[in-house]
N, C-alpha and C positions, 0 to 999 in steps of 0.2 A: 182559560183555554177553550173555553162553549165560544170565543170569538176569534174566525180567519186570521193568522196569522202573514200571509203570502195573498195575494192579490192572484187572481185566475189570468189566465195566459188567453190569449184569443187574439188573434193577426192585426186586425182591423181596431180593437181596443187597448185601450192604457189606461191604468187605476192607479190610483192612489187614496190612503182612508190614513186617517189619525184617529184616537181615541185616549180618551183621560178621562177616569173616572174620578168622583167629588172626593167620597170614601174608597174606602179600603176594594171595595165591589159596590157595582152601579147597576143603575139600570136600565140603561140605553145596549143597543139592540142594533149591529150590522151584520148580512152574511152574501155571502158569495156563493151562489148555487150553481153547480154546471148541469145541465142537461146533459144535453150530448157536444160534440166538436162543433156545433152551429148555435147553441141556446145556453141563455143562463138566466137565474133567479138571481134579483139586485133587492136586497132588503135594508130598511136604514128603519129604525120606530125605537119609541121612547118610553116603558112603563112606569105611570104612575109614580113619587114617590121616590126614597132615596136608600141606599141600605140592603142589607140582607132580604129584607121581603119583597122589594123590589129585584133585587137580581135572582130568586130563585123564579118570580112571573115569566122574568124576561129567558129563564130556562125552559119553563114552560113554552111559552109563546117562538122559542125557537124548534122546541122539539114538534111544535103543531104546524109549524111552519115546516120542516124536514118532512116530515111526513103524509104529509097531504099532497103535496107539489108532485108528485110524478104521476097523479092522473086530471092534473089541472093544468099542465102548461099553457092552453092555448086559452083559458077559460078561467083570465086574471078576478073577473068581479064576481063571478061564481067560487074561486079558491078564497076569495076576503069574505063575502058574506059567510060561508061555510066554517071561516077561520075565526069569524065573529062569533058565532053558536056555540064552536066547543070555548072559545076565551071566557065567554059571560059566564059558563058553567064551572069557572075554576076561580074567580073571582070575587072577592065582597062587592057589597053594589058601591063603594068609594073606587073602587079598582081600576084600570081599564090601560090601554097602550098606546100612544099614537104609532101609524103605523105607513110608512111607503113603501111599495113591493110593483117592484116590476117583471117584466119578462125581456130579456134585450134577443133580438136575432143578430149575431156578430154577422151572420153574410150578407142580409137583404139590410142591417142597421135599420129593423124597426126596434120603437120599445113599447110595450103595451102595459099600461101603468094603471094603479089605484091608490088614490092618496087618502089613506083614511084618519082626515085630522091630523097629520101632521105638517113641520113646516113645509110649505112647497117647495121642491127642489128648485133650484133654479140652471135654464137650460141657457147657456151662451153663444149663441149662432157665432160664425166663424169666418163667416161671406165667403163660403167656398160653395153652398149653393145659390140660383138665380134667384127664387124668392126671397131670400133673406142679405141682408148686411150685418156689415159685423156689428153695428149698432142696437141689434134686437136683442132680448133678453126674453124668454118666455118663463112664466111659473108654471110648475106642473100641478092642477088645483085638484081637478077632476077626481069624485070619488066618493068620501060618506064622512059620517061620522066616525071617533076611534072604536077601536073594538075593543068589545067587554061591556062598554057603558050600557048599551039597551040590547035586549033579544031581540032576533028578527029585523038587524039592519041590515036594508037592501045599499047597493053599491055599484058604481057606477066605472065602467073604466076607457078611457081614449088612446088612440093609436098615434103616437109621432114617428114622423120620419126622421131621420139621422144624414148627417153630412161631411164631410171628413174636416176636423179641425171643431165641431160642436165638442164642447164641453158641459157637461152636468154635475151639478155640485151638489148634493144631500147631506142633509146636516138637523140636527138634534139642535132645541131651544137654548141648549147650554152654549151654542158658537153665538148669536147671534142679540142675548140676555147677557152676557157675562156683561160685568160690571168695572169704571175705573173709580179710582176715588174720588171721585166727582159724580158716582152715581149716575152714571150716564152708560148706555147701553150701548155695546158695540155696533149692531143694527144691522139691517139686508144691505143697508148703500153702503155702508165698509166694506161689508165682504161684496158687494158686486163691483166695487169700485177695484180693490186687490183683483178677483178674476180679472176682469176684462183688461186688466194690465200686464196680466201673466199669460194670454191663452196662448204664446207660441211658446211655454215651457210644457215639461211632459205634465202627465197628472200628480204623480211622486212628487215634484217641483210644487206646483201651486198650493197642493196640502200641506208643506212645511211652510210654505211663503205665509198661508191664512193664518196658521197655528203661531209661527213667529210674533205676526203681526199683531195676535190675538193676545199673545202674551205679553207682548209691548203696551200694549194696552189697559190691560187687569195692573200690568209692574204686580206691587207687592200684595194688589188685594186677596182675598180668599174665594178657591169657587165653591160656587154656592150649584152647581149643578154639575152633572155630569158632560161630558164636550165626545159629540160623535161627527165626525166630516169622511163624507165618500166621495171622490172625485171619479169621475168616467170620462175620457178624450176620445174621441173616435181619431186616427189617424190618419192625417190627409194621404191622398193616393199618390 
């Protein structure tokens, strides 16, 4: 229950997220933050590890995440390095989280982002801006190392612009690593090949479409990790 059930409401966006954890409790990490009726916190990170010690970090790491966030909105790689400080200090030195955290503006659609170590989101242009075609795919890289690993990691964060019909997909090792019996890795060109074949479904839609596919995939094998997917649409005007 430490994880959204209901997806935030905002005009201009549409979400959709799945989650499945290995065991019974995991330790992957999504949350939905609202500011206010203009702003919200997009978190997706992955701690360390599988089990009970992991999902109590991942407690931690969300309760330091709640709580810090209302005097950092604007002041994304200032809120991670800071988030880095108290993490190290709760941590053994094997510990640590990978972590994505954004800030999205629902009305001007910026997102101002810090990727610390984990997988890169991937952002799907929608060719409903003039810079872009619907052929572009950007990874959101920009960022640091995860947090917890070393004290005093500095962190770095970048500004994108948003455009109606973009879609962003954030997702935990376990979508992307999951395994068939053939030991063969489901991989990024899967799941970017599934997006960009879905982007006129809502975000709800293409998270069941990946999760489907994902499990057509695995069939009968076992996961060996936990499975976290957030999907964000911006909606065309």
């Amino acid at each position: 229950r430490l994880l959204p059930s209901q997806a935030p409401d905002y005009p201009r966006l549409d979400f959709g997220f799945f989650y499945q954890s290995a065991r019974e409790v995991g330790g992957d990490y999504y949350d939905f933050i609202p500011f206010s009726s203009a702003q919200m916190g997009l978190a997706v990170a992955d701690v360390s590890g599988k089990g009970l010690s992991s999902a109590l970090l991942m407690a931690s790491l969300q309760g330091l995440v709640r709580t810090n966030l209302a005097v950092r909105q604007g002041e994304v790689a200032r809120f991670v390095t800071e988030l880095n400080d108290s993490f190290y200090k709760l941590t053994a030195n094997n510990r640590y989280a990978t972590l994505f955290f954004a800030v999205v503006d629902a009305c001007d659609l910026v997102l101002n982002y810090v990727n610390a170590g984990q997988n890169p989101p991937l952002l799907f242009r929608n060719g409903t801006s003039p810079e872009h075609d619907r052929s572009t795919t950007e990874s959101l890289e920009c960022g640091g190392l995860p947090v917890g690993l070393f004290e005093r990691c500095q962190y770095r964060s970048e500004r994108v612009l948003l455009h109606g019909g973009d879609v962003l997909v954030a997702y935990t090792d376990g979508v992307v690593e999951a395994l068939n019996r053939q030991q063969e890795e489901f991989g990024e060109a899967r799941l970017s090949d599934i997006v960009r074949s879905s982007l006129s479904l809502s975000a709800t839609e293409i998270c069941k479409r990946i999760a489907e596919r994902l499990q057509a995939f695995v069939a009968e094998g076992p996961q060996w990790d936990d499975i976290t997917l957030v999907v964000m649409k911006v909606k065309p005007e």
